[in-house]
VEXDO-385494 format. One record per residue (C-alpha): residue number from 0; x, y negated, z negated. Coordinates in steps of 0.02 Angstrom, whole numbers. Each point is the difference from the previous one (the first is absolute). Layout:
   n      u      v      w
 NUM      X      Y      Z
...
***
This chain:
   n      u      v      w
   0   -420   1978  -3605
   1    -40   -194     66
   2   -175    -70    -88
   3   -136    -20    115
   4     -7   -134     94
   5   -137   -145    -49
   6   -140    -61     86
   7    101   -159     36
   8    165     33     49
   9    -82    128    116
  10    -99   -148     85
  11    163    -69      9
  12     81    127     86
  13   -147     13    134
  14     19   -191     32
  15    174     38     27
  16    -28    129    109
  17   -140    -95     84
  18    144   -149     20
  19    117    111     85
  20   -110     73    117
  21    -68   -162     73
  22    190    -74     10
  23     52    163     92
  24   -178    -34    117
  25     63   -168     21
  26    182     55     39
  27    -70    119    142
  28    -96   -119     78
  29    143   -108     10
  30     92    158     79
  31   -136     27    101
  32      8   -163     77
  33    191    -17     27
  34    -31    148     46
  35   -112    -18    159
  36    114   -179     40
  37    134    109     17
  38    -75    100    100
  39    -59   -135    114
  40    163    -76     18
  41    103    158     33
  42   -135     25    147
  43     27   -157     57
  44    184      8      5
  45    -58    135    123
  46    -83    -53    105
  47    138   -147     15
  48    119    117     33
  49    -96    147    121
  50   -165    -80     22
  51    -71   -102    155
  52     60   -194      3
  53   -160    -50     92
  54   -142    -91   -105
  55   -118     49    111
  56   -173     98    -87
  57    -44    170     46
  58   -205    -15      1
  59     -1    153    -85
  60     82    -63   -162
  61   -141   -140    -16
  62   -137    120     31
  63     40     65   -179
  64   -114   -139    -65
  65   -170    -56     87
  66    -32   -178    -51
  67   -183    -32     20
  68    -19   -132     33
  69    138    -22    138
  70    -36   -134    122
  71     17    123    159
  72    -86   -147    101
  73    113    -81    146
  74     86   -158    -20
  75   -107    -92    113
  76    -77     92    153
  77    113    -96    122
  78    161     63    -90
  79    -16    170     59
  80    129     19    145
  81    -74     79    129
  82     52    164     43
  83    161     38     77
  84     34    124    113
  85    154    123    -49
  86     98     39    125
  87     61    188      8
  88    194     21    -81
  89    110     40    138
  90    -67    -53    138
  91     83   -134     77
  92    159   -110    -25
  93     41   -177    -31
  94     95    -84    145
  95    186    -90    -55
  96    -28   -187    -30
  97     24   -132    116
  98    112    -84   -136
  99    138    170     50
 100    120    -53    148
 101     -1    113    154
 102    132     99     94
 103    -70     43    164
 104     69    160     67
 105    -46     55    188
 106     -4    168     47
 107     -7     53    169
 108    -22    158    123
 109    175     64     46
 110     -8    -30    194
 111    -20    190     46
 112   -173     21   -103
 113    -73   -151    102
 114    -61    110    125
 115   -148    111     22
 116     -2    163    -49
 117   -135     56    124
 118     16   -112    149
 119    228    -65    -27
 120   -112   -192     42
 121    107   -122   -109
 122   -115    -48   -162
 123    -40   -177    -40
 124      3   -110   -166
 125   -193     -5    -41
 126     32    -79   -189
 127     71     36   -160
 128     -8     93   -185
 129     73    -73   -124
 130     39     86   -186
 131     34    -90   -177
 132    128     67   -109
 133     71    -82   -145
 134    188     -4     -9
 135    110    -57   -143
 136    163    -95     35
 137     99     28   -175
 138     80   -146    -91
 139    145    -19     31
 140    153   -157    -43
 141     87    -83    129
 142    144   -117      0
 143    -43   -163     91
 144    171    -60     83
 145    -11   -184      9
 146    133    -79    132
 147     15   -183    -24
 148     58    -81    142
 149    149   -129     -3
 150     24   -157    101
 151    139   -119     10
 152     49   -169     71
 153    124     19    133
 154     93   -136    -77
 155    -20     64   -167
 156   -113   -118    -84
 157   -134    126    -54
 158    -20    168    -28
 159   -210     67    -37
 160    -41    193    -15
 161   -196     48      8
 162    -95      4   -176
 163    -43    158    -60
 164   -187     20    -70
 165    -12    -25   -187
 166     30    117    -98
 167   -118     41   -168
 168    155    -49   -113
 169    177    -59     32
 170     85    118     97
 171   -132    111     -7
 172     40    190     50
 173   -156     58     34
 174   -151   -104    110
 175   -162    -49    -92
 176    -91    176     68
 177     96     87   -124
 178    -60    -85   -129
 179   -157      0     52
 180     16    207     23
 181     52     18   -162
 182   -106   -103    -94
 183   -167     93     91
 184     99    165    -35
 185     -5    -27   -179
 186   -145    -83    -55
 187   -117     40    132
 188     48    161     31
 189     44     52   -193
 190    205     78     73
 191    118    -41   -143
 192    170    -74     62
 193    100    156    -26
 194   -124     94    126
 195     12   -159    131
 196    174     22    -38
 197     23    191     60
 198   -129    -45    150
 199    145   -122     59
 200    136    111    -22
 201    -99    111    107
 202     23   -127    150
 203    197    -27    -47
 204    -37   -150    -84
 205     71    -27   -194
 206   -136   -126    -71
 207     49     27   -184
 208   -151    -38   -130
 209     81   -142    -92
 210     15    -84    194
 211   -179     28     22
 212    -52    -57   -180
 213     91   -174     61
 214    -92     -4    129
 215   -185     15    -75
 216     76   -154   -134
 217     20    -68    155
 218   -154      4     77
 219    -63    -50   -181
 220     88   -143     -4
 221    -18    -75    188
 222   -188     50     25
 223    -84     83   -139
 224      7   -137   -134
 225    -35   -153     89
 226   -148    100    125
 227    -79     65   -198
 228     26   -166    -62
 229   -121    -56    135
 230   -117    154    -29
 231    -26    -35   -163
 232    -36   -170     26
 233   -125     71    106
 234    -78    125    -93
 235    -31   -130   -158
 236    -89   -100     99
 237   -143    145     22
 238   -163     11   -115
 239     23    189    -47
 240    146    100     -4
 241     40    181    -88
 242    135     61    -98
 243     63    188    -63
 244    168     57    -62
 245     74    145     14
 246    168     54   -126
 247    153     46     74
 248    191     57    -50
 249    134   -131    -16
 250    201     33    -30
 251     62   -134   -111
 252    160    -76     33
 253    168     68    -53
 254    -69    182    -29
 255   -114    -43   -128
 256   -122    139     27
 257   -182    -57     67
 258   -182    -82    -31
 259   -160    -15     81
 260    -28   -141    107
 261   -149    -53     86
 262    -42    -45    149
 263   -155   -121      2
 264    -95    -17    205
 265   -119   -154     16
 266   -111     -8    169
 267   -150    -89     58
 268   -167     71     59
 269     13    114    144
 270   -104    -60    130
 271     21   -189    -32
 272    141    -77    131
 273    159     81     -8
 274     20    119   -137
 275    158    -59   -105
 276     83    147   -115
 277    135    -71   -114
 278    103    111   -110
 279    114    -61   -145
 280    114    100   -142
 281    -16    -27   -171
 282    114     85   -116
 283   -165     21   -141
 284   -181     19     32
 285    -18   -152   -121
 286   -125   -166     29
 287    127    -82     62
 288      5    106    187
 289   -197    -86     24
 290     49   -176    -92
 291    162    -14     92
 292    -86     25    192
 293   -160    -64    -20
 294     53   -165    -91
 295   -137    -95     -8
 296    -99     85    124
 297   -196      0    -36
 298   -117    125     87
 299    -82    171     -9
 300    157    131    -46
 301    -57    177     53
 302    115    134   -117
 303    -17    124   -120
 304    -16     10   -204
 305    159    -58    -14
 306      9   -115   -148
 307    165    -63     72
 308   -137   -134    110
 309    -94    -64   -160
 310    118   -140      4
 311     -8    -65    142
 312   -180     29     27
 313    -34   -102   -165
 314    126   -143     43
 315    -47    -47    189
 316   -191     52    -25
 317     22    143    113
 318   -137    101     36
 319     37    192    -42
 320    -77    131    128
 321     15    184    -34
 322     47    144     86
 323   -149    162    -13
 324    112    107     99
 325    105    -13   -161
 326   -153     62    -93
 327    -70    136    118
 328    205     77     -1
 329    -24      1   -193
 330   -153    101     -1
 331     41    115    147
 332    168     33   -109
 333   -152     64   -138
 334   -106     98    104
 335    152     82     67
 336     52     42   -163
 337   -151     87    -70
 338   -110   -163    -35
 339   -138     41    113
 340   -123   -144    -83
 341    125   -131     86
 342   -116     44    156
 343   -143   -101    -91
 344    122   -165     30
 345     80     63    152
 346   -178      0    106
 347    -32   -178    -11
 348    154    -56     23
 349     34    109    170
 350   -182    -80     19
 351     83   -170     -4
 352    131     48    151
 353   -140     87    100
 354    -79   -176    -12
 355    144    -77     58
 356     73     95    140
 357   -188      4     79
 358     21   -182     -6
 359    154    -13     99
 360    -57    120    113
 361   -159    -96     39
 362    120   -169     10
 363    130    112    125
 364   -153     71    104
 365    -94   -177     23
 366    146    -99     22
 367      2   -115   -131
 368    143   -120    -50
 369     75    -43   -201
 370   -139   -131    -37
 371   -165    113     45
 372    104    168    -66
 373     17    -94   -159
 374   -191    -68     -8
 375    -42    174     40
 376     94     99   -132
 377    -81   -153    -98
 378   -176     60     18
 379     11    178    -17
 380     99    -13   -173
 381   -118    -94    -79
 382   -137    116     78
 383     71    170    -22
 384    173    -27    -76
 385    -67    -58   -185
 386   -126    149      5
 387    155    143     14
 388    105   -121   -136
 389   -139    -24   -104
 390     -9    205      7
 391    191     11    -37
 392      5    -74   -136
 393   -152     53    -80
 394     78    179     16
 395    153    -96    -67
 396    -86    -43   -151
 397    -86    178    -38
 398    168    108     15
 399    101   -130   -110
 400   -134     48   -134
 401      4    172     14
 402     97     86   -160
 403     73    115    154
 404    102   -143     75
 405    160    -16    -95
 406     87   -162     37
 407    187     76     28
 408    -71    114    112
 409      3    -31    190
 410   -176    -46      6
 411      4   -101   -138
 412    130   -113     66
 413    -75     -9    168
 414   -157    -34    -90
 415     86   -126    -88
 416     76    -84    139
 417   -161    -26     92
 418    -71    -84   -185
 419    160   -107    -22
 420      6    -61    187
 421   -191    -30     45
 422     -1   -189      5
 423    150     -1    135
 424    -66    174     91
 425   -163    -98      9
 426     83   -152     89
 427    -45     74    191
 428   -188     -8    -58
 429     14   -178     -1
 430    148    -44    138
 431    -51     92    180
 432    159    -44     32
 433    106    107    -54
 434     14    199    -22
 435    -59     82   -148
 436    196    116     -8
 437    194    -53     27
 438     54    151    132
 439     52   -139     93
 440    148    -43   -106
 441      7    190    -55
 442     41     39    196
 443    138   -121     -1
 444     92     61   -153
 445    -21    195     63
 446    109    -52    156
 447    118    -40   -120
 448    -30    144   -135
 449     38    119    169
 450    163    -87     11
 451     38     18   -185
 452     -5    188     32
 453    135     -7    118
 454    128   -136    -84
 455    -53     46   -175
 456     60   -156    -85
 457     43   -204     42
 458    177      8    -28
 459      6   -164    -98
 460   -126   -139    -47
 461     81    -96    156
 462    -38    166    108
 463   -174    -16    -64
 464    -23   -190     41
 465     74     44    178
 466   -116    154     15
 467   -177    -88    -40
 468     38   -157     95
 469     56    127    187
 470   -153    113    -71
 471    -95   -173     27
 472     39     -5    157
 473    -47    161     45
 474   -176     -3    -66
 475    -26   -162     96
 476     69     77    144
 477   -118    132     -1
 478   -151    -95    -26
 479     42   -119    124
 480     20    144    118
 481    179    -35     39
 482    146     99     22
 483    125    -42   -130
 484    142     36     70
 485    -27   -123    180
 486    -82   -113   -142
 487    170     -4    -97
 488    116     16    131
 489    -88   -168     84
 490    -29    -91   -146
 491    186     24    -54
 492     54    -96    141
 493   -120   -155    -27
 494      5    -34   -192
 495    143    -73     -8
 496    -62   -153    118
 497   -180     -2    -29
 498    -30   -143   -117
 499   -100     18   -174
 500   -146    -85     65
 501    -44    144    151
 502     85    139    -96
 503   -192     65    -10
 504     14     20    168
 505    138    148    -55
 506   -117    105   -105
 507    -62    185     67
 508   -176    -88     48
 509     61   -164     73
 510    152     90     91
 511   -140    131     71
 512   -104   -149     46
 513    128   -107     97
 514     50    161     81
 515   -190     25     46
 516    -30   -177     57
 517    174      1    130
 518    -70    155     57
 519   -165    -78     75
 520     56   -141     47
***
């Protein structure tokens, strides 16, 4: 039989005890909290996968929590629009533009109906009715059969024969429309080659990819480098530009599997002159994408978190402006996935864009130009803007201290993010002009993440250079309003005898405003 156990060793044993219990309490918490992470991430893999892509706010989610002390006020009483009557859906129809060329088609009485069914008295023409209907001619190849004509000296001293138009390279097969058509197919309109490739075979034309992939190095070569070239001399020489990235599959050469490149967009302000979208690949997401485009470039940079700009930003001076859309997508991501005190920080900062599109409705409804929008949207930040961002971030400030918030969790981080990133998020406070989020430069890069859904990868680092400098062109196209394939087609023919000096004259918006300018006069 063991001896009782002294006073001592069983004080000992109770310590022990007393040990083991609090590491096992620790150990669950720590459970606990991976625990409800997990939880939060597996949701929001979710709702990535199944759940709705827009970022808009159901009201209803930030009625959860009643701040109050919300500022419920109006901007200023002239920013509200005035009311706007809805018109009822389905009624009416929007007429064809004047833009669409017309096919006029007469249709007449047969001869034996143009008389009188009561009287047999021969009717008369007493006007007309006339009936829009859109019609689509399909595309379709044809084979232009150039005859040169020949001319001789009688007494056979000379012999000449009619020049042919150029062609877009030596011997050139195909004119500079296909091109064109193929280069809009593919990066405007997201069709990989192989699909362009069974649309021609549909016609009875064999257009094999590895053709058409020398002909977009073509167009690369002849008009995309040296038009960029100019672009980006262009869009350095502007006070604010933005930047975002977005990752994307490259092959590497000789079959050596693939990596992630990136694919880095710079723009200017929208709204100021023409609005300049530049795209260039990058085979990292490294500091060297913004130190190797923005050289020595010194301004306000409008981007993310990204450390990738600290560089740059600390070498030329730059001044670093954030991007709150970044932040409010962070906290939505919470609430969505069982976070429900994100709404305190999501309230003022939807306050902050209520403030903001009331402005630019007031500046759209009274007319005003860049200079009084921007003195405007100066006023009412300092007025009502600080207010909702003072809010923010004392609500920032109160849920970073709360035991609840756990820093891996998706609140945390978004939490975290806001902390980390006030001084640049802060930057529109102090600069009217410019925006206080990057969807700008977002919207560019989502024409060409639809794309990537369709072709998948850049077959090469060389397919990537290729791809970003034609996607270039397509983003200027569009927001100069141009169509890219007359644009490329047109331009194809003039590069090659433009000099440097006017080759601005070549880029989406001067080609769309020499175009304008021979049209009036």
């Amino acid at each position: 039989m063991a001896p009782p156990e002294t006073l001592d060793e069983a004080i000992e044993r109770l310590d022990s005890v007393a040990s083991e219990n609090a590491a096992l309490a620790e150990t669950n918490d720590a459970l606990s909290r991976e625990l409800k992470i997990l939880r939060q991430e597996l949701q929001a893999l979710r709702l990535g996968l199944f759940g709705r892509r827009s970022e808009r706010l159901n009201p209803d989610q930030l009625a959860l929590f009643e701040q109050g002390q919300a500022i419920e006020d109006p901007v200023e009483e002239s920013t509200t629009p005035a009311p706007v009557k809805k018109s009822k859906p389905g009624h009416g129809r929007a007429d064809f533009s004047d833009l669409l060329p017309r096919e006029v088609i007469e249709i007449d009485l047969p001869e034996d109906e143009r008389t009188c069914p009561c009287c047999g008295v021969a009717m008369q023409l007493i006007g007309e009715e006339t009936v829009n209907r859109g019609h689509i001619v399909p595309a379709k190849m044809i084979v232009r059969h150039y005859v040169k004509k020949k001319y001789a000296c009688p007494a056979g001293h000379a012999v000449k024969t009619a020049k042919a138009p150029e062609g877009v390279i030596e011997r050139a097969k195909y004119e500079a429309s296909v091109y064109a058509h193929v280069t809009a197919s593919k990066y405007a309109d997201h069709l990989p080659l192989h699909r362009l490739e069974g649309i021609f075979k549909r016609q009875g034309v064999h257009l094999p990819k590895q053709t058409m992939w020398e002909m977009l190095v073509t167009v690369d070569e002849l008009m995309a480098q040296p038009i960029l070239e100019q672009m980006k001399r262009e869009l350095l020489q502007e006070p604010v530009l933005h930047s975002d990235e977005t990752p994307v599959t490259m092959r590497l050469e000789e079959g050596k599997g693939t990596r992630t490149g990136y694919a880095w967009a710079w723009r200017n302000l929208t709204g100021v002159g023409e609005s300049k979208v530049l795209v260039e690949f990058r085979q990292s997401r490294s500091r060297d994408g913004p130190l190797g485009f923005l050289g020595d470039w010194s301004g306000t940079l409008i981007s993310d978190g990204y450390s990738g700009y600290d560089e740059v930003v600390r070498t030329n001076g730059i001044v670093r402006a954030g991007c709150l859309a970044h932040a409010r997508r962070k906290l939505k991501t919470a609430l969505e996935t069982g976070s429900k005190a994100a709404v305190r920080a999501l309230r003022p900062i939807q306050r902050l864009f209520w403030i903001e599109r009331a402005v630019l409705r007031r500046a759209q409804r009274d007319g005003l130009d860049r200079t009084e929008l921007v003195e405007l949207r100066g006023r009412v930040r300092e007025r009502r803007s600080r207010v909702a961002w003072e809010w923010l971030y004392r609500e920032v400030v109160a849920l970073l201290e709360q035991p609840s918030t756990l820093p891996k969790s998706k609140l945390g981080k978004a939490l975290g993010y806001l902390d980390r990133q006030r001084g640049s998020l802060s930057t529109f406070l102090s600069d009217p002009r410019i925006p206080m989020h990057n969807n700008d430069t977002e919207r560019d890069l989502r024409h060409l993440a639809v794309g990537r859904k369709n072709w998948l990868v850049f077959g090469s680092p060389r397919g990537g250079d290729v791809a970003c400098r034609l996607y270039s062109l397509m983003l200027s196209c569009k927001q100069a309003g141009v169509d890219p394939e007359v644009y490329i087609e047109d331009v194809l023919g003039k590069v090659g005898t433009t000099p440097h000096s006017q080759i601005a004259s070549l880029t989406p918006w001067g080609w769309q405003a020499a175009r304008q300018a021979a049209a009036q006069g």
